[in-house]
C-alpha positions in Angstrom: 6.7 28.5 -19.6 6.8 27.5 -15.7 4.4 25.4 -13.8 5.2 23.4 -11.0 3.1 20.8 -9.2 4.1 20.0 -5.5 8.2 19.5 -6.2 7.9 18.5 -10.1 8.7 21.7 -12.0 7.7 21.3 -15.7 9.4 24.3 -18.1 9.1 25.1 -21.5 12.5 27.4 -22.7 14.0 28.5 -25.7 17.3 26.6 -26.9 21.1 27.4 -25.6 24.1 28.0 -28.0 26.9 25.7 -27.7 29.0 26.6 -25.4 26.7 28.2 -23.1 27.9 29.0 -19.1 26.9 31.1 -16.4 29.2 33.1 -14.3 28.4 35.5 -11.9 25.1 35.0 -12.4 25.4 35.9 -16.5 25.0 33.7 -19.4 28.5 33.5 -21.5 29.3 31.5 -24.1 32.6 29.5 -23.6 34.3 29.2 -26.8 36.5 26.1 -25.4 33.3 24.4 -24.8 32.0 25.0 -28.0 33.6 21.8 -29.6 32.7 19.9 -26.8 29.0 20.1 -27.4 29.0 20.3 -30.9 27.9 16.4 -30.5 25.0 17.3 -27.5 21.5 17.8 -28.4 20.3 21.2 -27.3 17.5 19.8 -25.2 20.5 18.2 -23.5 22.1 21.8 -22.9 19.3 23.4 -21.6 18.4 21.1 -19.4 21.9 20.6 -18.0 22.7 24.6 -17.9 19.2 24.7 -15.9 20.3 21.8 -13.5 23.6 23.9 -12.8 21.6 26.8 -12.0 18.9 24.8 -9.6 21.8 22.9 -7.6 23.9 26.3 -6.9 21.1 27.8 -5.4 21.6 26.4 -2.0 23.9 22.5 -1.8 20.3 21.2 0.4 19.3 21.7 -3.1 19.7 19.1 -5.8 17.2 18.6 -8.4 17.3 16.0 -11.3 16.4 17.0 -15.2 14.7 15.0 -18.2 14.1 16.3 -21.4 13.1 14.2 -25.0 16.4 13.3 -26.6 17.2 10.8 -23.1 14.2 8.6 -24.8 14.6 6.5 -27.9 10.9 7.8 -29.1 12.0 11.1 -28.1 8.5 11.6 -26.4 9.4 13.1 -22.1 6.9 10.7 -20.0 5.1 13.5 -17.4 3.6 12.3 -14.2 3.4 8.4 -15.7 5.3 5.9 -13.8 7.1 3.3 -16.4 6.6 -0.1 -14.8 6.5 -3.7 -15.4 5.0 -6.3 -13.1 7.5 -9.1 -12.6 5.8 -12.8 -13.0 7.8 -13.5 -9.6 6.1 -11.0 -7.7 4.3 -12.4 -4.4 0.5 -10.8 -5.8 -1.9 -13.4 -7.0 -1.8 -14.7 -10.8 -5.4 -13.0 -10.9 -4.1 -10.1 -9.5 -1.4 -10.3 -12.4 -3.6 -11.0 -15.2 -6.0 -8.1 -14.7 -3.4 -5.3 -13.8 -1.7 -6.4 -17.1 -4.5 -6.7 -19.2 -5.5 -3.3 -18.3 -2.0 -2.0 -19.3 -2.3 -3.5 -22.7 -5.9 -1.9 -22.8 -4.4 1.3 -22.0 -1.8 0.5 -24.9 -4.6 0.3 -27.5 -6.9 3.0 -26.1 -3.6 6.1 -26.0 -3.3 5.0 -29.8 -5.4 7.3 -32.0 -7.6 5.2 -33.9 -7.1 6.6 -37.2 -3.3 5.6 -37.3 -2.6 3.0 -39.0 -3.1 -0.7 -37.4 0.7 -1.6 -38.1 1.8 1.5 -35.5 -0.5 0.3 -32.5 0.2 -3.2 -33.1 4.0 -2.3 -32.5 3.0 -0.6 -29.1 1.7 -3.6 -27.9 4.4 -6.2 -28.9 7.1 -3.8 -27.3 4.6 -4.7 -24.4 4.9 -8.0 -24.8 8.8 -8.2 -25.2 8.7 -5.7 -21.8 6.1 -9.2 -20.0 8.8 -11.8 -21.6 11.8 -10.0 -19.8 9.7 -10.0 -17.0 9.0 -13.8 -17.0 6.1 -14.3 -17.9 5.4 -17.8 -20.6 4.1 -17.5 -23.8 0.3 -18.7 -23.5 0.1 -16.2 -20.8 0.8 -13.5 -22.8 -1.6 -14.1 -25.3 -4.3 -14.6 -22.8 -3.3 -11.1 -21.7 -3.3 -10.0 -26.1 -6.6 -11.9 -26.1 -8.2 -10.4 -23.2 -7.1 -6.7 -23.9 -8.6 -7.0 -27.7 -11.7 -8.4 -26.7 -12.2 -5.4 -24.2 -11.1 -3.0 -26.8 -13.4 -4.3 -29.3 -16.2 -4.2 -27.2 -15.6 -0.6 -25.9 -15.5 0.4 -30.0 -19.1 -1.6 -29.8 -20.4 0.4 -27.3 -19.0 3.6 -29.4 -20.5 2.9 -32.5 -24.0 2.5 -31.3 -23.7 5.7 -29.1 -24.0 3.7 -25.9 -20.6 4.9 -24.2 -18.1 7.1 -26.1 -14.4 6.1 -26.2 -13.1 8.7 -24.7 -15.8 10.5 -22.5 -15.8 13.8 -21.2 -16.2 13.9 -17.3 -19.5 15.3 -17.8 -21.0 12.4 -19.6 -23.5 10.5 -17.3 -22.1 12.2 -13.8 -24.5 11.0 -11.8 -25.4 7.7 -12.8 -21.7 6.4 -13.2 -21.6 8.2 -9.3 -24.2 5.8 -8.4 -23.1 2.7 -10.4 -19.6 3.0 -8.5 -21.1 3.3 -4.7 -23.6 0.2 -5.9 -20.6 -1.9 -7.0 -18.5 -0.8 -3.4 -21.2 -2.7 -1.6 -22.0 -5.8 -3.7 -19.1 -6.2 -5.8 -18.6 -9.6 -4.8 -22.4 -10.7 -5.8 -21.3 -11.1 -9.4 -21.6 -14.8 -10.5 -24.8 -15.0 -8.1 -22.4 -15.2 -4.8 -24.4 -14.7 -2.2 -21.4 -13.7 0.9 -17.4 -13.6 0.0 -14.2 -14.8 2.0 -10.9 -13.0 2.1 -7.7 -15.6 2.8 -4.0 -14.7 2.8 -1.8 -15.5 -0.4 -0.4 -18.8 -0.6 2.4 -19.6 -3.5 0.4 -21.0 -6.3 -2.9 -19.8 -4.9 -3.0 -23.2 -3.3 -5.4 -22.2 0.1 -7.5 -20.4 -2.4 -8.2 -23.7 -4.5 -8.4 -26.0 -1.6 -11.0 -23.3 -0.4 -13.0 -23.1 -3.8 -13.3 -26.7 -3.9 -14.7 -27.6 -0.5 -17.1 -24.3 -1.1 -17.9 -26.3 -4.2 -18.9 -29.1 -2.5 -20.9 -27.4 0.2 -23.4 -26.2 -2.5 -23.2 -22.4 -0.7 -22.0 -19.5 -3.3 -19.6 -18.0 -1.3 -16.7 -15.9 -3.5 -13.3 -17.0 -2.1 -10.8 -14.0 -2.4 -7.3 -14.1 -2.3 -5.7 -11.2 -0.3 -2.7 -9.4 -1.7 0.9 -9.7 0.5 2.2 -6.6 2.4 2.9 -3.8 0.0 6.7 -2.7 -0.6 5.2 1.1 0.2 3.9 -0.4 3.5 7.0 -1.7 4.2 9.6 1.6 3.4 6.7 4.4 3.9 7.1 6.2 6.9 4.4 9.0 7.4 6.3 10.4 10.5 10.0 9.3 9.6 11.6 11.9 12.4 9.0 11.0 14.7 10.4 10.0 18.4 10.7 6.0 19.3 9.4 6.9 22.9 7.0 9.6 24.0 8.9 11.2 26.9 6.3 11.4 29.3 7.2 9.9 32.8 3.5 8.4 33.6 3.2 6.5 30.2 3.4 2.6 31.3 4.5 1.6 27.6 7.2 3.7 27.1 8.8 4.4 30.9 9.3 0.6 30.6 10.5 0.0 26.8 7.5 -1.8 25.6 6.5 -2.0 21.9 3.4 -0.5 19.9 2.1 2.8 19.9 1.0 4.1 23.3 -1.8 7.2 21.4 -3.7 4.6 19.5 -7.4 4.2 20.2 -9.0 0.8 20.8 -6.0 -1.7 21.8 -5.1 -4.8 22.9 -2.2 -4.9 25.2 0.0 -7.5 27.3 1.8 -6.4 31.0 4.3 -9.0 31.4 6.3 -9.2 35.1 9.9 -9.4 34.1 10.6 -11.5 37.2 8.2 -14.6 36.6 7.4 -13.5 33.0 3.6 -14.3 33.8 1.4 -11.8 31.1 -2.1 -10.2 31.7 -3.9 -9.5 28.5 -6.4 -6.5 28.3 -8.1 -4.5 25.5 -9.3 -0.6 26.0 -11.3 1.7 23.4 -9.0 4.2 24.9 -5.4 4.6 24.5 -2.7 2.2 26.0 -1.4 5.2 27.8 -4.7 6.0 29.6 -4.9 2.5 30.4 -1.8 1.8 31.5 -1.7 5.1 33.6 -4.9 3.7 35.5 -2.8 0.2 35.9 0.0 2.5 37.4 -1.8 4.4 39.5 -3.6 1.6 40.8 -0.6 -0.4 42.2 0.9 3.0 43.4 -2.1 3.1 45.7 -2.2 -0.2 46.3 -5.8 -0.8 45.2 -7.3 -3.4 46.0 -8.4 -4.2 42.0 -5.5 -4.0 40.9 -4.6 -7.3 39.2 -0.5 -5.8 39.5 -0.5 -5.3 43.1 -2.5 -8.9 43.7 0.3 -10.6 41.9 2.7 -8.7 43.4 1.4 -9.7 46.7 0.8 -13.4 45.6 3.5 -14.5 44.0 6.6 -11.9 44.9 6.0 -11.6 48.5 4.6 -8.2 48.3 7.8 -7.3 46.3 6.5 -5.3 43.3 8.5 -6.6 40.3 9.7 -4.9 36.9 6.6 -4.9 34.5 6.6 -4.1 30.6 3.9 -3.2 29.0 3.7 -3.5 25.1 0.7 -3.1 22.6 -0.3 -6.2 20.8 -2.6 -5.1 18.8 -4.0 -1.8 16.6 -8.3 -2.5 16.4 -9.5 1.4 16.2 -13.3 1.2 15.9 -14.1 -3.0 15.7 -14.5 -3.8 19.5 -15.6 -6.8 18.6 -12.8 -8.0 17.0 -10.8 -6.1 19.8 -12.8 -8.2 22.7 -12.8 -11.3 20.9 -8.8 -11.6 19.9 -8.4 -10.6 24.1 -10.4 -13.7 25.0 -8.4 -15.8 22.9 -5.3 -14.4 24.0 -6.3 -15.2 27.8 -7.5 -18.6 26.9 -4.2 -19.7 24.7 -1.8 -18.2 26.7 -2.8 -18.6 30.3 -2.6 -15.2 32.0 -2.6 -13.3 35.6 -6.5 -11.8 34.7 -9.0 -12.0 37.6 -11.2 -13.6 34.9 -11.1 -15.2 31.3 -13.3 -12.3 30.0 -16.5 -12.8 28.0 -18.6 -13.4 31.6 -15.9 -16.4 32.0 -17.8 -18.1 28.9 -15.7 -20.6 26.8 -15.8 -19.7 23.3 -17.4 -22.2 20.6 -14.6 -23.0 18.3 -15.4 -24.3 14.7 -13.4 -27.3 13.0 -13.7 -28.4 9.2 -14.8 -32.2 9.3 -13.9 -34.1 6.5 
């Protein structure tokens, strides 16, 4: 048997004598290896004698083999990614108690309920000896043991009574578990009778989310404070273009003919021009992309227009001189022009710039402060 999925190749073949080799392009049997793996299992043979095959195909092409016998339960994981969350991770202790109490849940539910209680219960302390390698204190595994049986209990509850099977087909209830799941995307956050919620960044110890919770708490107002996860590691390594060119090679793009930063085709932008000579800034936004913008800056103080906030400075400040700009992209807002318009004014106001005006109809913008 052979089925592959994208580059995962699962096959099904029959065992190898001892011994086995191929040369030129035959099976043999070596008698000099025969000794030699008279101790190997003949998964192990197979496997390896298939591996020799794959990589002498082509040397771009090197593939890696599993089979039972590598695994002390000699059961071949397939498509399952064997992980443990590690208590010093940067995601929030919430975070942390409900990704593991689902793995413990998924423990109980992958044991067929008529073995016998003594097997399952052995699944989950192996999990629990995999959490106290990982860090993680003794209470807070048996919150996680207590939290996982309760769920499990419940969902044998609901099978019982005939309410929800155990393990339902996909066709059970379709359309109404569609519904339920599009209901809770749009007011997950009103359990508890919250009425609006708040995403903040993590803090170690959750300590922003606390100081948060309690002056909400005060306030009388149900809002849901939410603690935001940190950057992801796949965020960090994933590249979805990783041969893609640092500059676009086009003469009239203003970010990249000057070795600015950010991407010069995204759509709906902030962006800074600095002048290399007096390192003054003008700050701008644009639904289009920075090289459509920045092309119109260009073209502007080629022509020596009279709106064009490059040639005015060059004319006020360098003698009609035109300096060295840089242009770089500050900022990645797609489709919220709002935010896109608002972090522009800001920018102006903080940082002082060369702009004809502060934006917003030259309107100060209200700024809120917590008074205790």
């Amino acid at each position: 048997m052979y089925k592959r999925y994208v580059d995962d190749i699962n096959v099904i073949v029959g065992a190898v004598e001892p011994g086995a080799k191929i040369a030129g392009g035959m099976l043999t049997i070596d008698e000099e290896s025969k000794a030699q793996d008279s101790h190997r299992s003949k998964d192990e043979m197979c496997m390896e004698l298939l591996k020799e095959v794959g990589n002498g195909i082509h040397k771009s092409i090197q593939i890696e083999v599993d089979y039972p016998s590598r695994h002390e339960d000699n059961l071949m994981p397939i498509l399952d990614l064997k992980m443990m969350l590690s208590s010093r991770s940067a995601l929030p202790m919430k975070v942390k108690r409900t990704v593991l109490t689902q793995e413990v849940l998924r423990v109980l539910l992958n044991c067929n309920p008529e073995i016998p209680w003594e097997r399952t219960v052995g699944h989950v302390n192996n999990m629990m000896r995999r959490m106290q390698y990982s860090g993680y204190s003794k209470g807070f595994r048996y919150e996680i043991v207590q939290s996982a049986l309760h769920a499990y209990k419940k969902i044998q509850e609901l099978d019982q009574t005939g309410v929800k099977p155990m393990y339902r087909p996909k066709e059970w209830s379709q359309s109404e578990r569609r519904k339920e799941k599009e209901e809770k995307r749009r007011s997950w956050y009103r359990k508890g009778n919250y009425s609006s919620v708040i995403f903040v960044p993590a803090t170690p110890e959750s300590s922003l989310k606390r100081s948060l919770d309690e002056d909400v708490k005060k306030s009388g107002l149900r809002i849901r404070i939410v603690e935001k996860s940190g950057m992801s590691v796949k965020r960090v390594l994933q590249r979805s273009d990783p041969f893609k060119k640092k500059t676009c090679e086009r003469e009239c793009c203003f970010v990249c003919r000057t070795g600015g930063r950010g991407p010069c085709d995204s759509f709906g932008v902030t962006y800074e021009i600095k002048c290399q000579t007096c390192e003054q800034k003008y700050v701008g936004e644009t639904a289009r992309s920075a090289f459509t913008r920045g092309k119109e800056h260009l073209d502007g103080m080629d022509r020596d227009v009279s709106q064009s906030v490059l040639r005015r400075h060059a004319n006020d400040c360098h003698n009609g001189v035109i300096p060295d700009y840089v242009m770089n992209v500050t900022g990645v807002y797609h489709g919220d022009a709002m935010l896109r318009q608002i972090t522009e004014s800001i920018k102006i106001r903080r940082e002082g710039s060369i702009n004809n005006k502060t934006e917003w109809n030259s309107i100060t913008l209200p700024q809120a402060a917590i008074v205790k």
